[in-house]
Residue frames as a rotation matrix with the C-alpha (Angstrom) as fourth column:
UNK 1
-0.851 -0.062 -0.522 20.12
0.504 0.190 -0.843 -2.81
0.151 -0.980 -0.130 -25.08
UNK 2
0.076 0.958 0.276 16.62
0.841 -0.210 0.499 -2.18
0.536 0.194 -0.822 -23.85
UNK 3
-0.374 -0.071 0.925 16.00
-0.285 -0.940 -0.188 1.25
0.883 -0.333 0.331 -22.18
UNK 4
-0.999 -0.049 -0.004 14.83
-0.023 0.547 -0.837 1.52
0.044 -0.836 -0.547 -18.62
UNK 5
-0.607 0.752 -0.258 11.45
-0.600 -0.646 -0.472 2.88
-0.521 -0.131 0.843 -19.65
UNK 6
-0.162 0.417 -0.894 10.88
-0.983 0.012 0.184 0.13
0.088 0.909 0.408 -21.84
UNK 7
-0.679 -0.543 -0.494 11.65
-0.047 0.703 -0.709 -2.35
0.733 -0.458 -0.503 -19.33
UNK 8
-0.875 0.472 0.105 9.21
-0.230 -0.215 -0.949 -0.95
-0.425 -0.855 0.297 -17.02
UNK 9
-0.035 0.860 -0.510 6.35
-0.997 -0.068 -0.045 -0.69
-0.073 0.507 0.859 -19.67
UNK 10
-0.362 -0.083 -0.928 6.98
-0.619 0.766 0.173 -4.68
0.697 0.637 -0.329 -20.19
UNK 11
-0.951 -0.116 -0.287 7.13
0.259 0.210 -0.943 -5.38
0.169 -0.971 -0.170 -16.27
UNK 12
-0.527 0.814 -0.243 3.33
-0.539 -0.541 -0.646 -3.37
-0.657 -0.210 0.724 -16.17
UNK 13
-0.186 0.465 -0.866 2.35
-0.698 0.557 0.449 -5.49
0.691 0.688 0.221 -19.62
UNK 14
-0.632 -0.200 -0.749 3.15
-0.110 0.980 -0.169 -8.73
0.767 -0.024 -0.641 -17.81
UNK 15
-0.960 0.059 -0.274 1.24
0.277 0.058 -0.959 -8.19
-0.040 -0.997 -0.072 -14.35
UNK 16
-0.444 0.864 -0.238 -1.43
-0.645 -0.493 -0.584 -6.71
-0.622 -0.105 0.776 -16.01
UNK 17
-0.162 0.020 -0.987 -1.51
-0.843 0.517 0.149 -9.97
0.513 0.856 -0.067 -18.36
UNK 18
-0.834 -0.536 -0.132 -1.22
-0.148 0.447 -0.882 -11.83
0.532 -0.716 -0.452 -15.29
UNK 19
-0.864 0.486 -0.130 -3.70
-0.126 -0.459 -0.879 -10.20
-0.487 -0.744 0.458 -13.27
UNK 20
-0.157 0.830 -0.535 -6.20
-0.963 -0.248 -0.102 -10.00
-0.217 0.499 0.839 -15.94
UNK 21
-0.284 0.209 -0.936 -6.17
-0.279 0.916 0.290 -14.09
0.917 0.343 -0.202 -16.29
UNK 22
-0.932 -0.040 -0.361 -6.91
0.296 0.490 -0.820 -14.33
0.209 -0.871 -0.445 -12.53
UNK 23
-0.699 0.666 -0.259 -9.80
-0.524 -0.724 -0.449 -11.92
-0.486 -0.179 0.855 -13.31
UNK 24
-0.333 0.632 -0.700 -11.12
-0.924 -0.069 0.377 -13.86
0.190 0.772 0.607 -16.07
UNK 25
-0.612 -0.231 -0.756 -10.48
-0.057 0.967 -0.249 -16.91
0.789 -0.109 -0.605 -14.21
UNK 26
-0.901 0.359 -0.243 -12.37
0.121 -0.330 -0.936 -15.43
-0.416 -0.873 0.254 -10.94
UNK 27
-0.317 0.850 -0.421 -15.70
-0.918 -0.386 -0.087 -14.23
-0.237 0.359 0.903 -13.57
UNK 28
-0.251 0.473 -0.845 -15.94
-0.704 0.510 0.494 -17.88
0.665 0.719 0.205 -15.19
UNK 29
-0.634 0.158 -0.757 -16.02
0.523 0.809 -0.268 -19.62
0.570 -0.566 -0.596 -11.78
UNK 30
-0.857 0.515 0.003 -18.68
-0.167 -0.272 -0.948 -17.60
-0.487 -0.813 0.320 -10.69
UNK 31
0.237 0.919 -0.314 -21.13
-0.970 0.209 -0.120 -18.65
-0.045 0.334 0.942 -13.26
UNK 32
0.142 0.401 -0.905 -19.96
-0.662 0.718 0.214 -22.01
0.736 0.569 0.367 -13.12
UNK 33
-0.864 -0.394 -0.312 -18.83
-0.049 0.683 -0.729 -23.08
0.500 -0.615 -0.610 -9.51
UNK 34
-0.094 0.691 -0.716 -21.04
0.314 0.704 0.638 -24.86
0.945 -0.165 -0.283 -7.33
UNK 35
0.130 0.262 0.956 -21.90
-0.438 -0.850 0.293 -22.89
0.889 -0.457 0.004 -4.50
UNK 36
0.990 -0.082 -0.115 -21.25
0.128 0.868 0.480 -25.83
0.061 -0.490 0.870 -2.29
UNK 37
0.378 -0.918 -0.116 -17.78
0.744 0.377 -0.551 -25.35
0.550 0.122 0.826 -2.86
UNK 38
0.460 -0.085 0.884 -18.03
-0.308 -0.949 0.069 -21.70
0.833 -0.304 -0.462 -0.63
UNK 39
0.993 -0.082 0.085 -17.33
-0.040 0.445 0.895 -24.37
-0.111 -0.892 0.439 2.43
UNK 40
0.324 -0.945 -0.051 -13.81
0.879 0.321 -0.353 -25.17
0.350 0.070 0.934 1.00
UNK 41
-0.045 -0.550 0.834 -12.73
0.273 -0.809 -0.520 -21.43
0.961 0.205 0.186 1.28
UNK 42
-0.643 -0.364 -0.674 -11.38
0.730 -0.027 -0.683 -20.28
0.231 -0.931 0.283 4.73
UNK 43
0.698 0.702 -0.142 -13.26
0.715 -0.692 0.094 -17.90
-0.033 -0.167 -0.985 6.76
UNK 44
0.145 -0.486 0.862 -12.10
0.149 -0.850 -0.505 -14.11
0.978 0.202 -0.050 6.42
UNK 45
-0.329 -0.144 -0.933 -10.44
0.944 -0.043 -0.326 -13.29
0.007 -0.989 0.150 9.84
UNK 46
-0.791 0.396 0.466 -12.42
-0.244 -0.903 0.353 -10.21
0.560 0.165 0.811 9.72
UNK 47
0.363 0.931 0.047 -15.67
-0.738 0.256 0.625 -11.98
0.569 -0.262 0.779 10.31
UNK 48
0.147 -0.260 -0.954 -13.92
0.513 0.845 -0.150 -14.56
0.845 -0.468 0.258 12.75
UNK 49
-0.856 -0.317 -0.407 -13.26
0.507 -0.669 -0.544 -11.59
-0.100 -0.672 0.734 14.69
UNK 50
-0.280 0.899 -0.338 -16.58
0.936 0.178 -0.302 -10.59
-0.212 -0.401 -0.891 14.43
UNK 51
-0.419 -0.203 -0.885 -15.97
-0.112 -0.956 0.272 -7.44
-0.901 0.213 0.377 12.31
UNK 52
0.883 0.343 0.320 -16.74
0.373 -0.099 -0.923 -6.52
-0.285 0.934 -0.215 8.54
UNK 53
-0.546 -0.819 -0.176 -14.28
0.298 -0.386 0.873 -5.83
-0.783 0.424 0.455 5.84
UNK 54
0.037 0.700 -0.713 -15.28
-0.711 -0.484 -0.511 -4.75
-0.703 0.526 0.479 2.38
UNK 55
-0.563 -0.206 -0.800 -14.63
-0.721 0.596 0.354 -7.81
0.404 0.776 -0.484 0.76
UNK 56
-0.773 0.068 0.631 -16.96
-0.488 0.572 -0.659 -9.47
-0.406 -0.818 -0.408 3.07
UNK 57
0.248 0.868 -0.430 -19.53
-0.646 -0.183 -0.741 -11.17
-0.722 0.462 0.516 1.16
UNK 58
0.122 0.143 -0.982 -18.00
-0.541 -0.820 -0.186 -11.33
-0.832 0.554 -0.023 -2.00
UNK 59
-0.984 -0.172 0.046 -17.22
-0.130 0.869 0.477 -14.58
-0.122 0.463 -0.878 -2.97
UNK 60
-0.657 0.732 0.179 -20.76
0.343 0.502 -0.794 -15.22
-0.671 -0.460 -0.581 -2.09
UNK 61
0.268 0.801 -0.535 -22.26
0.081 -0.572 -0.816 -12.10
-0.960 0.175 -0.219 -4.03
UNK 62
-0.311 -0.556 -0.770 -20.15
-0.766 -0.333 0.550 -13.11
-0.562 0.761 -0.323 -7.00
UNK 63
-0.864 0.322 0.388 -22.14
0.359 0.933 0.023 -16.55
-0.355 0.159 -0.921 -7.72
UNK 64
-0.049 0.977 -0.206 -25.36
0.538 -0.148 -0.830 -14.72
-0.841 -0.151 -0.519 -7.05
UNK 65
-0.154 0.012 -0.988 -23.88
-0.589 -0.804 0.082 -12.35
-0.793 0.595 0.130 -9.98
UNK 66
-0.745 -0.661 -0.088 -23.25
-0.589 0.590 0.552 -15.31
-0.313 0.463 -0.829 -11.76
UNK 67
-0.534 0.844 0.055 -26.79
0.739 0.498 -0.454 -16.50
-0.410 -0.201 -0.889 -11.06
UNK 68
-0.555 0.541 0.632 -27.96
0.328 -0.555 0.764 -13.42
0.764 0.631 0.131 -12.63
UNK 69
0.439 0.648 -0.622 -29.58
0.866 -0.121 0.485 -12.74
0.239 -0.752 -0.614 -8.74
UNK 70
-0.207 -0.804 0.558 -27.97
0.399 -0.590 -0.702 -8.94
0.893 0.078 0.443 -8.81
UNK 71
0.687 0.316 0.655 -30.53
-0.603 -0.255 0.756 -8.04
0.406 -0.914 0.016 -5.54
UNK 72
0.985 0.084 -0.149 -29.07
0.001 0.869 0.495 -10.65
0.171 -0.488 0.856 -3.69
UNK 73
-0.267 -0.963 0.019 -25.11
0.859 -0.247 -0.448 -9.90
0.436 -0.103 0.894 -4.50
UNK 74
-0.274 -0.164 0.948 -25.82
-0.160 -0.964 -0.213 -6.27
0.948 -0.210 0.237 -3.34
UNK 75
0.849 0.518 0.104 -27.44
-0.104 -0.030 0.994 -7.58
0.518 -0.855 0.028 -0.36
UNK 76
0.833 -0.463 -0.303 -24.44
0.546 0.594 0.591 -9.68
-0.094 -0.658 0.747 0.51
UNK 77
-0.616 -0.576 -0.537 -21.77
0.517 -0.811 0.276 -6.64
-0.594 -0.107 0.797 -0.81
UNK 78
0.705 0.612 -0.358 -22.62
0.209 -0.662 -0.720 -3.65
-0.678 0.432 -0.594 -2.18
UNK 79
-0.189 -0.511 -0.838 -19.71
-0.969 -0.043 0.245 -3.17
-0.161 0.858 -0.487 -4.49
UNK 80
-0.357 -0.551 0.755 -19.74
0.047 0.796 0.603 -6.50
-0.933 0.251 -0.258 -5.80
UNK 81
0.810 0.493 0.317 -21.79
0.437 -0.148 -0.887 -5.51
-0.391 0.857 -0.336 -8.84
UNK 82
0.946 -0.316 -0.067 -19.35
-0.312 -0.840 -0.443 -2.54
0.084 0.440 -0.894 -9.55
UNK 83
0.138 -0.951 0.276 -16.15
-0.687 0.109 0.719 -4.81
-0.714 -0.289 -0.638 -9.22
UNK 84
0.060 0.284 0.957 -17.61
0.557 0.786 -0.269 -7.68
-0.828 0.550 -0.111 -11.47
UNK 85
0.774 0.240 0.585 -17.86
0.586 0.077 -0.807 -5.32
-0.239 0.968 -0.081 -14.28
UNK 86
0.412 -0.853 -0.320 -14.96
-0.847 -0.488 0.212 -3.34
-0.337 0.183 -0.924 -13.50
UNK 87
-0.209 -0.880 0.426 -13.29
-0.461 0.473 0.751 -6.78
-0.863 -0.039 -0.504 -13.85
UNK 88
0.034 0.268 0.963 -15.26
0.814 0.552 -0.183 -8.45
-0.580 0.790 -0.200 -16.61
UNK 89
0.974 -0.194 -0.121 -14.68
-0.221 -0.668 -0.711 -4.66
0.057 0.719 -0.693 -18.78
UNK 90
-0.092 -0.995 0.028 -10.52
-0.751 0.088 0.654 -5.42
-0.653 0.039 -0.756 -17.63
UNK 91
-0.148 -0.300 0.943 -11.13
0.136 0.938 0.319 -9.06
-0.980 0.175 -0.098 -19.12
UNK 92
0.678 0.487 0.551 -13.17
0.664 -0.084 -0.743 -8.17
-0.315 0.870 -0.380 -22.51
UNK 93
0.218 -0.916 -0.336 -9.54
-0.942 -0.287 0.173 -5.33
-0.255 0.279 -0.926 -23.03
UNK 94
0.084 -0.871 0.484 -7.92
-0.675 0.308 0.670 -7.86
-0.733 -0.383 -0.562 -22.49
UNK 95
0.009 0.086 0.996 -9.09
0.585 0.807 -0.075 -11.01
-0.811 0.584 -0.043 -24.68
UNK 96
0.849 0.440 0.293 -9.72
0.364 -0.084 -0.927 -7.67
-0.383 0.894 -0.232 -27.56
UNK 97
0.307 -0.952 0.010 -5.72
-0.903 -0.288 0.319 -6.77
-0.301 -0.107 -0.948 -27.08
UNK 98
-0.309 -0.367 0.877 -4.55
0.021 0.920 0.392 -10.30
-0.951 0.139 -0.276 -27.04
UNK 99
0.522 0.369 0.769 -6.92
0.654 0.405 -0.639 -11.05
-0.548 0.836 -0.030 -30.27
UNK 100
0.979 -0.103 -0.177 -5.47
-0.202 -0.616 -0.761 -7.60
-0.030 0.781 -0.624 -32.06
UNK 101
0.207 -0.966 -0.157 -1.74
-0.919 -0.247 0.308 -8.69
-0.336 0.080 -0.938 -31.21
UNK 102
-0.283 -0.403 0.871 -1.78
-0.037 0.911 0.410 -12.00
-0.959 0.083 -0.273 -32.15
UNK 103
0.669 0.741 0.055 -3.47
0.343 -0.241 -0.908 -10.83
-0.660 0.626 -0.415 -35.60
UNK 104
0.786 -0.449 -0.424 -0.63
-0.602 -0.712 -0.361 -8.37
-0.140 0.539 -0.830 -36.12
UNK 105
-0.215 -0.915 0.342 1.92
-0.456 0.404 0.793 -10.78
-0.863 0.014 -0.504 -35.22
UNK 106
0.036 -0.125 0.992 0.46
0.355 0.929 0.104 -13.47
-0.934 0.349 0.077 -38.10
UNK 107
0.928 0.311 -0.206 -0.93
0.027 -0.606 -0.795 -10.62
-0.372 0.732 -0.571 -40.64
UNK 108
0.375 -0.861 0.344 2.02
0.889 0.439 0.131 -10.65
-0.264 0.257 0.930 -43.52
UNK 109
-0.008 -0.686 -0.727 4.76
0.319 -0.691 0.649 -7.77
-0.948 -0.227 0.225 -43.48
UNK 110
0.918 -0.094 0.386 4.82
0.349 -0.275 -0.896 -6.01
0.190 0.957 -0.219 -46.87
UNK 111
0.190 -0.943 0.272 8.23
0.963 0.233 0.135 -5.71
-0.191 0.236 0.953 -48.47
C-alpha cells in the first residue's frame, strides 16, 4: 500500500507533467502560429471593460517572441520575455527528465 506522501509526490509529478505539455505546447505555437489566428481568441474582459490586467498583451507579445521581435513583446507586456523563458527553462527540465527516465527505464538491470 502506497503511503500518503508518496501519493502526493505522484499527484505534483502528474500536474507538473501536465502543465509542462501545455507550456511546451503554448512556446511552439508561438513561433509557428499565424498571427491572423489572434482574431479567433476572445477578447480579455479586462480590456472589454476598458481596464488592463497583466496578462494583457500576451498572446500578442508571445508571437513577437517567437518572431525574435523582443522590443516589440515588451512593448505589448513587459513580463512576457521573463515568462517565455521561465516557461521554455520549465519545458527544456522537462523534455531532459522525461529523456533521463525513459533511459533508466530501458538501460538493463544488472543481476
Amino acid at each position: 500500500m502506497k503511503s500518503k506522501n508518496s501519493e502526493t509526490i505522484f499527484a505534483f509529478k502528474m500536474v507538473w507533467i501536465i502543465i509542462s505539455l501545455l507550456m511546451i505546447i503554448i512556446i511552439l505555437s508561438s513561433k509557428f502560429l499565424n498571427p491572423e489566428y489572434l482574431k479567433l481568441i476572445p477578447q480579455c474582459s479586462a480590456k472589454a471593460s476598458h481596464d488592463t490586467c497583466c496578462f494583457c498583451g500576451m498572446s500578442r507579445a508571445f508571437i513577437q517572441i517567437g518572431l525574435l521581435n523582443f522590443r516589440d513583446a515588451l512593448v505589448l507586456n513587459r513580463g512576457s520575455i521573463i515568462l517565455f523563458v521561465s516557461m521554455l527553462l520549465n519545458g527544456l527540465f522537462f523534455i531532459a527528465f522525461s529523456t533521463f527516465k525513459l533511459i533508466n527505464h530501458f538501460k538493463p538491470k544488472n543481476s
